[in-house]
C-alpha positions in Angstrom: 124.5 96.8 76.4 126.7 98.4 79.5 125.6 101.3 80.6 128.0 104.4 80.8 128.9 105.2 84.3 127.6 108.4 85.8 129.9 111.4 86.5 128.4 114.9 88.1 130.2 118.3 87.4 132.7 120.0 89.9 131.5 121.4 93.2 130.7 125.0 93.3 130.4 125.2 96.6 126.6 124.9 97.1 126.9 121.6 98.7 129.5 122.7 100.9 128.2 125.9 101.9 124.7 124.4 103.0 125.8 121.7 105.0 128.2 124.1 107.0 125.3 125.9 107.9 123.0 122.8 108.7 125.9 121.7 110.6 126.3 125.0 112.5 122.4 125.3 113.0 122.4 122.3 115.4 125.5 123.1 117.1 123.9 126.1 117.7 120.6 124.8 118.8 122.2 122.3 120.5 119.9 119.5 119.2 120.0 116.0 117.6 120.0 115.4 114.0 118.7 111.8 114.9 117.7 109.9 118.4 115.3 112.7 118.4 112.5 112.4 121.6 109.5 113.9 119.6 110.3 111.0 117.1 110.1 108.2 119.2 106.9 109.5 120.4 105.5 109.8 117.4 106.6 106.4 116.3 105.3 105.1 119.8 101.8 106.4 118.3 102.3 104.8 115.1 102.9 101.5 116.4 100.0 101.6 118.4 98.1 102.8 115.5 99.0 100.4 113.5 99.5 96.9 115.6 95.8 98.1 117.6 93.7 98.4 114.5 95.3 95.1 112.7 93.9 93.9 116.3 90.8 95.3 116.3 89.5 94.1 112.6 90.6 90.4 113.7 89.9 90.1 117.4 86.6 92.7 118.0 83.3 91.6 116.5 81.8 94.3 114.1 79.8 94.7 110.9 81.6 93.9 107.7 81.3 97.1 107.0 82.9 98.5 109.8 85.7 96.1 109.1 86.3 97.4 105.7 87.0 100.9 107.1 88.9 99.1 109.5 90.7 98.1 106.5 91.3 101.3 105.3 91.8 102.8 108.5 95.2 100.3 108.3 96.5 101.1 105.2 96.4 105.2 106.5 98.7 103.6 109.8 100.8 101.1 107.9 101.8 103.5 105.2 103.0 106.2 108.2 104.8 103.3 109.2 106.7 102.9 106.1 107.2 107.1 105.6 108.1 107.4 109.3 109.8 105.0 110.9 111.2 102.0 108.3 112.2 105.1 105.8 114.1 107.1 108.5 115.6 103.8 109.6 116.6 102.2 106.5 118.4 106.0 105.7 120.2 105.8 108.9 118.4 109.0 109.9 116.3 107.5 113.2 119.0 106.7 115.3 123.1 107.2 115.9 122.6 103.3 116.7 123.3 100.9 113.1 121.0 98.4 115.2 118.4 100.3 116.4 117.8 101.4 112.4 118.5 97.6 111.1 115.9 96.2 112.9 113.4 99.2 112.8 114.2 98.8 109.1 112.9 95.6 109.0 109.3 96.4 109.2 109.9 97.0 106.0 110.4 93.2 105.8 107.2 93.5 107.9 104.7 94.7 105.7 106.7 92.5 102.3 109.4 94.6 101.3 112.9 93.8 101.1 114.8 96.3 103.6 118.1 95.1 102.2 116.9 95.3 98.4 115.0 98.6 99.0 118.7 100.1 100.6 119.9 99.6 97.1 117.4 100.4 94.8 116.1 103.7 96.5 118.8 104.5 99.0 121.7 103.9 96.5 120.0 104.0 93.0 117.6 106.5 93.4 119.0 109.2 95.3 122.3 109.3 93.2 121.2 109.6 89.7 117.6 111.0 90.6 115.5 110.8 87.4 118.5 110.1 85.4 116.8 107.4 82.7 117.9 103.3 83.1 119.7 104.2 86.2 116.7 105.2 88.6 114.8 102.8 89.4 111.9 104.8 90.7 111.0 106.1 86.9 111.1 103.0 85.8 107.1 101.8 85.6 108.0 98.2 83.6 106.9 100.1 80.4 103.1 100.1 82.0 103.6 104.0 82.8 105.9 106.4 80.5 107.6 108.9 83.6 110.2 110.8 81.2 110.6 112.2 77.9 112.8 109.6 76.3 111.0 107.0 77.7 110.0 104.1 74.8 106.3 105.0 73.6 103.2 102.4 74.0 100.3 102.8 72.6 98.5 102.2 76.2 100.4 104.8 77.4 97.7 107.7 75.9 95.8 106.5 79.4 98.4 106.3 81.9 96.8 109.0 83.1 93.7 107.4 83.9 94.9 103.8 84.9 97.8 104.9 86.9 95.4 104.4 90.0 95.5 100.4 88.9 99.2 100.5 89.0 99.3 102.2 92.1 97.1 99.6 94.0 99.2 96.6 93.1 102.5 97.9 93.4 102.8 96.3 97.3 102.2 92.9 96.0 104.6 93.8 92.6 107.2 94.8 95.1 106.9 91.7 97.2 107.3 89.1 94.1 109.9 91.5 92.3 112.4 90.7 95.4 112.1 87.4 95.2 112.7 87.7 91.5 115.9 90.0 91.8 117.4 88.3 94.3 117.3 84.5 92.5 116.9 85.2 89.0 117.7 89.1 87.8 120.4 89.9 90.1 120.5 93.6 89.5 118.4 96.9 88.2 119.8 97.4 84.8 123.3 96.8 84.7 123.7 97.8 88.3 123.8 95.0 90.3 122.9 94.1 93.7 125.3 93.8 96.5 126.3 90.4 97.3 124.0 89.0 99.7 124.8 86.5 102.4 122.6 83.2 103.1 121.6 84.7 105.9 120.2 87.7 104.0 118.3 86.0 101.3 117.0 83.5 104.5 115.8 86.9 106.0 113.8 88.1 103.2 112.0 84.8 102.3 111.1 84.2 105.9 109.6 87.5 106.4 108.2 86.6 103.0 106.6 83.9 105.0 105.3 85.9 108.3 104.2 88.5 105.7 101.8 85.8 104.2 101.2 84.4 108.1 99.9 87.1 109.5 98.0 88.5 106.2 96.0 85.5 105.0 97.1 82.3 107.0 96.0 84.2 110.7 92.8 85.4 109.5 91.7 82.2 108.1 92.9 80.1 110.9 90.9 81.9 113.3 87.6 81.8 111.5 87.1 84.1 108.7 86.2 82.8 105.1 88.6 82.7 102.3 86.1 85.1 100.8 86.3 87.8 103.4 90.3 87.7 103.6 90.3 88.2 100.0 88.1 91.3 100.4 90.1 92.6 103.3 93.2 91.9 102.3 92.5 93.8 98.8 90.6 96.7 100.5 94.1 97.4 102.9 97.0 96.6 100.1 94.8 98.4 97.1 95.2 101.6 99.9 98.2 101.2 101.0 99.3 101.5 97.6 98.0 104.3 96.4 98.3 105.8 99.5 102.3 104.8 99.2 102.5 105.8 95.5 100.8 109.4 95.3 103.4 110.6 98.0 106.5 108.6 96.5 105.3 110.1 92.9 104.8 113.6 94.1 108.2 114.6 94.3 110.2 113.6 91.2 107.5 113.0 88.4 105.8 116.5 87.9 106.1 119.6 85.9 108.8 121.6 87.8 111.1 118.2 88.1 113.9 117.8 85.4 114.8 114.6 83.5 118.4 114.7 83.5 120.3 113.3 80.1 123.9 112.8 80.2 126.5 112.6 77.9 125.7 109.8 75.3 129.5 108.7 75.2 131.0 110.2 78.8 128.1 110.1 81.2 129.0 113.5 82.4 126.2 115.9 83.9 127.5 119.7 83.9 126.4 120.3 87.3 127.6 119.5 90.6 125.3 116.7 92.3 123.5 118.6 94.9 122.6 120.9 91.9 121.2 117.9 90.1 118.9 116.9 92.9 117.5 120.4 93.3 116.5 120.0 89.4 115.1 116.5 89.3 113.1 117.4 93.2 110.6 119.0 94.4 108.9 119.9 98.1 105.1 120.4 98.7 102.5 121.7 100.7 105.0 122.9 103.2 102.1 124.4 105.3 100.3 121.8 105.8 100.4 120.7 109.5 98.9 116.9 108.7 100.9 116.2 105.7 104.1 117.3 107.3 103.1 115.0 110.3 101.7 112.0 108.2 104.6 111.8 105.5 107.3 111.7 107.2 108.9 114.6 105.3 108.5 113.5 102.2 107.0 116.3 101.2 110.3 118.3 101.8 111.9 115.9 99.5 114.4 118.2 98.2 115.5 118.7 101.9 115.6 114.8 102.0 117.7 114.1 98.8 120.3 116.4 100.5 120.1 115.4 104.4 118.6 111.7 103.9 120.6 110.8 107.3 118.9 113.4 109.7 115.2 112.8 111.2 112.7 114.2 109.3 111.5 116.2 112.2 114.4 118.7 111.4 113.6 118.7 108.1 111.0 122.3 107.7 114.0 124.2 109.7 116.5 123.1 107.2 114.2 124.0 104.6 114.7 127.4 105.5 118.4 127.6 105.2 118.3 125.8 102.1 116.3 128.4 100.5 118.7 131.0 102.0 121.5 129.2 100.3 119.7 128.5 97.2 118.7 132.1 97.1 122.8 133.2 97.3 124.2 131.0 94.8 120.8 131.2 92.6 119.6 128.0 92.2 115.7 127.6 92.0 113.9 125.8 95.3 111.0 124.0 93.7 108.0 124.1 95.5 104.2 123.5 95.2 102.7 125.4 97.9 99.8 123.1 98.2 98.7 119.0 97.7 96.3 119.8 95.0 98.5 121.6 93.0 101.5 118.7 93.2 98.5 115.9 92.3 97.2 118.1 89.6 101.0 118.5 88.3 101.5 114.7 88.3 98.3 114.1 86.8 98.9 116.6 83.9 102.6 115.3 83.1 101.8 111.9 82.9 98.6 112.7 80.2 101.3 114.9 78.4 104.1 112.1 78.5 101.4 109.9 76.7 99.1 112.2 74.2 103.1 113.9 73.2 104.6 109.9 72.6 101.5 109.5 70.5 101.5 112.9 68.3 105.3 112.3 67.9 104.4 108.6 66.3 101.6 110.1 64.1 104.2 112.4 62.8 106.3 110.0 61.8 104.3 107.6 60.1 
């Protein structure tokens, strides 16, 4: 079945009022939006971070377990990779140069992602119809997780709640095959499907596909570790870095104060204007909290993200202030959970609720 196409309600003038005055901010401070010096330092630290501890567990003799929190130690560096510097590059938002943010995007490719699938599905999928049902991806969850009301009920689903954490760890390695399976077999997320790729592209993504498996399993064995210690190590850094990965990703869009959006049945037609629409379906959190705002990326000011995703996240808690000017004038809400816990406890609690709900509703009707 074709899915009905999309359409967002008139402009208001919200949209165009705040970017005038995130526009007029940095002619006034007479900064950047991207090339920003504090953010090639602080991807200069990064890459250290990461490339010098992947170093250290293979190259420098220690106990095995020292090497295991070596292992962990990785996933903390290669997911502020991925928040940092491949997510500011892939949105255009690290530098005024297309090259400099292709090939910074391809640590993506790196660390077994798809850059050039992930520009679609998130860039292009995602932030246009944000939590809108069989259009964004990111609420998807294969039918293992139920992330919004109308979502098809299993009976597994009454302890999503409780095996999420499982999903989390493996999604890395689901992403890693899923590419390979969209690009030669699917061919598109729902009915939307993926931009034509060139040979060179789809040569691209299976050789990184290849150095990805090089460096991860092939390296360590060659040089003199057992196949049952790569097996350990290599699940002890990708069951992290996925959890690690999918708690931040999750925070923002599938939680209490974020809307599921329904459109017309027959039009596709959403009331509001689109910037509207992302301020219902996103939320920011722990704003005050110096490591996260570091560590994330701005993720945590996802709201400020949906709107700006071209400008360096390390503008992003000075926009937040104008935004909730602007919101404040025009009266749209800014949703915000002051602290971690309380966006993790908010998560936690709509995901039991999307399952025990799906479950009363089928008891009712039996």
């Amino acid at each position: 079945m074709t899915q009905t196409k999309i359409t967002f309600g008139k402009p208001v003038g919200f949209r165009k009022e705040l970017n005038r005055r995130v526009e007029a901010f940095f002619a006034a401070e007479n900064i950047p939006q991207r090339d920003c010096p504090e953010m090639y330092l602080k991807a200069a630290f990064i890459f250290l971070w990461t490339f010098g501890t992947w170093f250290a567990i293979l190259f420098i003799p220690a106990a095995a377990p020292i090497k295991l929190l070596g292992c962990v130690f990785l996933a903390f560096a290669m997911s502020a990779f991925m928040f940092n510097i491949g997510h500011d590059a892939i949105h255009e938002g690290f530098s005024n140069n297309k090259y400099v943010n292709y090939f910074l995007g391809l640590t993506y490719d790196f660390m077994g992602v798809s850059s050039y699938l992930w520009r679609y599905r998130h860039n292009t999928l995602h932030h246009t119809y944000t939590n809108i049902p069989q259009h964004d991806v990111e609420i998807d969850g294969d039918g293992w997780v139920r992330m919004f009301p109308a979502q098809e009920y299993r009976w597994f689903h009454r302890f999503q709640h409780i095996y999420i954490w499982l999903i989390y760890s493996i999604v890395p390695l689901y992403w890693s095959y899923g590419d390979v399976e969209v690009t030669f077999k699917k061919g598109k997320y729902y009915d939307h499907p993926i931009p034509t790729m060139k040979l060179s592209e789809k040569l691209t993504l299976l050789a990184f596909k290849v150095v990805w498996i090089g460096y991860a399993i092939v390296l360590p064995l060659a040089i003199g570790y057992s196949p049952l210690e790569v097996l350990i190590g290599f699940l002890v850094t990708y069951i992290s870095y996925g959890i690690i990965l999918n708690v931040v990703f999750m925070m923002a869009h599938v939680v209490e104060k974020a809307e599921f959006l329904t459109p017309g049945a027959e039009t596709g037609a959403i009331e509001e204007e689109w910037a509207i629409c992302q301020m219902r379906t996103t939320v920011d959190f722990a704003p005050n909290n110096a490591f996260i705002n570091w560590y994330v990326g701005g993720l945590n000011y996802q709201v400020v993200h949906h709107l700006f995703p071209q400008v360096c996240h390390i503008h992003y808690p000075k926009i937040a202030k104008i935004l909730q000017e602007v919101s404040d004038e025009f009266g749209v809400e800014y949703k915000v959970y002051d602290t971690f816990r309380e966006v993790l406890v908010s998560n936690y609690r709509l995901l039991k609720n999307f399952g025990a709900e799906a479950r009363e509703l089928e008891m009712a009707t039996k």
